[in-house]
N, C-alpha and C positions, 0 to 999 in steps of 0.2 A: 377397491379399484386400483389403487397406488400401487399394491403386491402384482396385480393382475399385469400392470403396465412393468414393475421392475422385472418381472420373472422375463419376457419380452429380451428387455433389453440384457439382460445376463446373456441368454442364450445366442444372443447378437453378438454380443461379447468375445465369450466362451466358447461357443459351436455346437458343446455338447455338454451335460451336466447331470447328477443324479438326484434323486428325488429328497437322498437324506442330507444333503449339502443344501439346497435351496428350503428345507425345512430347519435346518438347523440357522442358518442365514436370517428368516424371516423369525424365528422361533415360535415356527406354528409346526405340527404333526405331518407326518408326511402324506397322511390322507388325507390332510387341509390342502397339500400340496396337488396332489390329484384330482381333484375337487378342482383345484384352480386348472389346471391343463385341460381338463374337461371342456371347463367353460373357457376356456379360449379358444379350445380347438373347435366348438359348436359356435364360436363366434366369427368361424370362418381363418383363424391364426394358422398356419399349416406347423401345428408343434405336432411330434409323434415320439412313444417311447417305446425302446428296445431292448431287449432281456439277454439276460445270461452274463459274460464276465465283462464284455467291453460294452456294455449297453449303458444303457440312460434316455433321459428325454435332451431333443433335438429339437430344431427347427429347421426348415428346408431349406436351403442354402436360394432358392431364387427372391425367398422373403428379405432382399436386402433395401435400403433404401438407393434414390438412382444417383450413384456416384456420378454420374457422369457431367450430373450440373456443374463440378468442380475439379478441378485437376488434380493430382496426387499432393503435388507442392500446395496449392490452396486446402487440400483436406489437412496437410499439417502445420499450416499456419493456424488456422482454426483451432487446432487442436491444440496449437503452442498459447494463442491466446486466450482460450479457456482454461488450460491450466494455472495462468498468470494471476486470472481473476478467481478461481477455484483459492487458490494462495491467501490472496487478498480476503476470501470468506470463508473460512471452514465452517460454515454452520452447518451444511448441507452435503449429511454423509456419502449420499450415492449421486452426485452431479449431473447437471449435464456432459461436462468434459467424459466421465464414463460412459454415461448413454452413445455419443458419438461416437466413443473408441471403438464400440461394438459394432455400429453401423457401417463406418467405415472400414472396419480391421485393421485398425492397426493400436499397435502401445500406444499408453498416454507417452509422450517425450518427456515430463516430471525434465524440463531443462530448466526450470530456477524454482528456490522456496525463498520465500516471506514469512518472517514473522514480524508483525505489528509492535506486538506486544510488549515491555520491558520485563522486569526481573522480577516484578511484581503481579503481572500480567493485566494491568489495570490501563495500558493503551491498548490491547485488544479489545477491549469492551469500550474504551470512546471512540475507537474507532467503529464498532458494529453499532453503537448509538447516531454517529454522523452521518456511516452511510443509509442507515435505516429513512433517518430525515429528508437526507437529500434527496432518496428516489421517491420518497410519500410526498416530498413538500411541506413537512411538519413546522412550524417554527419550535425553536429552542432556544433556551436561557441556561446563563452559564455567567459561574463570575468570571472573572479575568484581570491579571495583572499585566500591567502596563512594563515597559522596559525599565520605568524608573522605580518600579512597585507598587505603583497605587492598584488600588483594586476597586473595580467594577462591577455591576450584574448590566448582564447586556440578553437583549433580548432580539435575535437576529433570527434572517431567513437563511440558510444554507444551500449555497448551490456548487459547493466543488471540495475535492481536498486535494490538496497541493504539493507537491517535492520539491523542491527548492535547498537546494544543494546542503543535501542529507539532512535535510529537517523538513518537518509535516509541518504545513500551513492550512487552517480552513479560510476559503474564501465564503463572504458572506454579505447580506445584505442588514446593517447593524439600525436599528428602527431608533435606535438612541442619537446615531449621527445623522441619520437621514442619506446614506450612501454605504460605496462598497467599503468595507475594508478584509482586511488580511487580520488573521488570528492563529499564532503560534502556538501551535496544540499541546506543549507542556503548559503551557500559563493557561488553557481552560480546567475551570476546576468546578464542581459541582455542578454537573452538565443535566437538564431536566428538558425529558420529552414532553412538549406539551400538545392537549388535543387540535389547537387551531392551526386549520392550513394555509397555505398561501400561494398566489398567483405568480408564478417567474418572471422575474422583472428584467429587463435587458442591460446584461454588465457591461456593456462597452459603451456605460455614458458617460457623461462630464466627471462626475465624480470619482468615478475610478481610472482615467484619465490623469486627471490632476494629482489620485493618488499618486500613481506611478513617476507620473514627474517630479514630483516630492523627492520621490527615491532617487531618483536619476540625477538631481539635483546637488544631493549629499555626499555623491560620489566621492572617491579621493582616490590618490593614487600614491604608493609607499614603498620604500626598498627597506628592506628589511636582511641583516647578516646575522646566521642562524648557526650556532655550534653543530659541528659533524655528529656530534650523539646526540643531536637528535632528529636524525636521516626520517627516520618511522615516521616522524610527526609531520616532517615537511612532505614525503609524496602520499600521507591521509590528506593532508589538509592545501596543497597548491598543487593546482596543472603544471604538467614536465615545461609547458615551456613558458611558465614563471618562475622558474627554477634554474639558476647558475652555479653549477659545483665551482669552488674555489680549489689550488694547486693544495690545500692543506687539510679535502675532505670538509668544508666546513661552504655555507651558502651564501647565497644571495639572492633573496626571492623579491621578487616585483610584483607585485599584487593592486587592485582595484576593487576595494569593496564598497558598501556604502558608510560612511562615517557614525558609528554607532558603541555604546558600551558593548557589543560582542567584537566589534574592532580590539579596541582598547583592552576587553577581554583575554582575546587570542595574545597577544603582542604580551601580555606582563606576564599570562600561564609560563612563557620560556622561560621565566624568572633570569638569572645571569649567564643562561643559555645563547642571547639574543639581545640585539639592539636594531632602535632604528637608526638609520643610513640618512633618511630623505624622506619628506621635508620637515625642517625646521620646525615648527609650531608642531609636529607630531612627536617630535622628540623633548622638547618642551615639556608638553603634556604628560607622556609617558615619565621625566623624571621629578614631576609634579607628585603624580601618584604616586610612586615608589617612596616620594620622602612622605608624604602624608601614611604610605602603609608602615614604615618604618616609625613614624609618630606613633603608633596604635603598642608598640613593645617598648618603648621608653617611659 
């Protein structure tokens, strides 16, 4: 039935096609393929096929679906939006973003790719394990290390994943705290589907609330003077207008993050690149650690 339905959508596609491309395609015999044309044309399909050099099998051009529910511009937004999420899943070789293209007529746009995955390709698959949960409602356990490294097994509900300025977040319902939290998709590790599902619980309560003001709370604000070699790293990593070129090629960035070791991270990576400016106790801090990392070679 699936062949019966994709031959369909080809020809929607396509316009017009031959019998040994849609059997090589499906890798079935091309009298398996006529076989199928058969039975869709006695299902009432108006497919027909034609001989000789420019021939093929067809379908009749009034068999389209009714464009007319949508505008041209709405057909490729749609079409922009399924390929984004096509991106997001390759599991599923002939899409719907295909099906449509046919219907409509027009090209897929293919106007962005995503890859999940790292260099190992082992975030493609927690990523096709989370989104698998999320839309079942499966719960899942996973250990997890904490910012300061301890490690946990957490046994959570999964309702979202997250981008958060170029890093994957899952949001989650953690049965260990008894509320929402947030989980930094590098630090889940031994990620395990399990059979029990769960009811959706509503995120916008106390709990994830007060998370977030937690955050809001840690905030900090910091200037920071950054050597001109290294331009590449300041517009990856700050918005143009946190960013002050100085008369000698070299910066001054103004930043707000929340006060965390990936602060303190970023800031010491420029090693004698960079210093901070402002405020005090953050500079403090910063030559705190530098003489402790210097301790660790003597």
């Amino acid at each position: 039935m699936n062949r019966l339905f994709e031959i369909v959508y080809i020809l929607l596609e396509k316009g017009s096609t031959t019998a040994n491309y849609l059997a090589e395609h499906f890798e079935v015999s091309a009298r398996t393929i006529y076989r199928d044309i058969e039975t869709l044309s006695m299902s009432g399909i108006p497919i027909y096929a034609t001989r000789g050099k420019n021939g093929g099998i067809s379908i009749m051009d009034n068999f389209v679906f009714d464009k007319g529910i949508v505008s041209s511009d709405e057909q490729m937004q749609i079409l922009s939006a399924l390929q984004s999420i096509q991106e997001a899943d390759k599991s599923n070789s002939y899409s719907a973003l295909s099906k449509l293209c046919g219907i409509f007529k027009m090209e897929n746009p293919n106007w962005v790719a995503i890859d999940f995955s790292d260099w190992s390709y082992h975030q493609q698959e927690l990523f096709s394990t989370l989104k698998s949960a999320i839309l079942t409602k499966h719960v899942i356990r996973f250990d997890y290390y904490s910012r300061y490294g301890q490690l946990t097994s957490r046994d959570v509900e999964p309702t979202q994943l997250w981008l958060k300025g170029n890093t994957w977040f899952l949001k989650a319902y953690c049965r260990e705290k008894n509320s929402v939290r947030v989980f930094k998709l590098t630090r889940i590790k031994k990620i395990e589907y399990l059979e029990e599902t769960f009811e959706l619980k509503d995120l916008h309560n106390e709990s994830e609330v007060l998370f977030w003001e937690k955050k809001a709370e840690n905030m900090i604000s910091f200037s920071m003077w950054i050597d001109k070699c290294m331009a590449y790293r300041v517009f990856d990593s700050f918005d143009e207008n946190q960013i002050e070129r100085n008369a000698d090629g070299s910066f001054i960035v103004s930043a707000c993050f929340p006060l965390d070791e990936w602060v303190y991270g970023t800031i010491l990576s420029y090693g004698n690149y960079a210093k901070i400016i402002s405020p005090d106790f953050l500079r403090e801090e910063i030559v705190d650690r530098l003489k402790k990392s210097l301790d660790n070679y003597l």
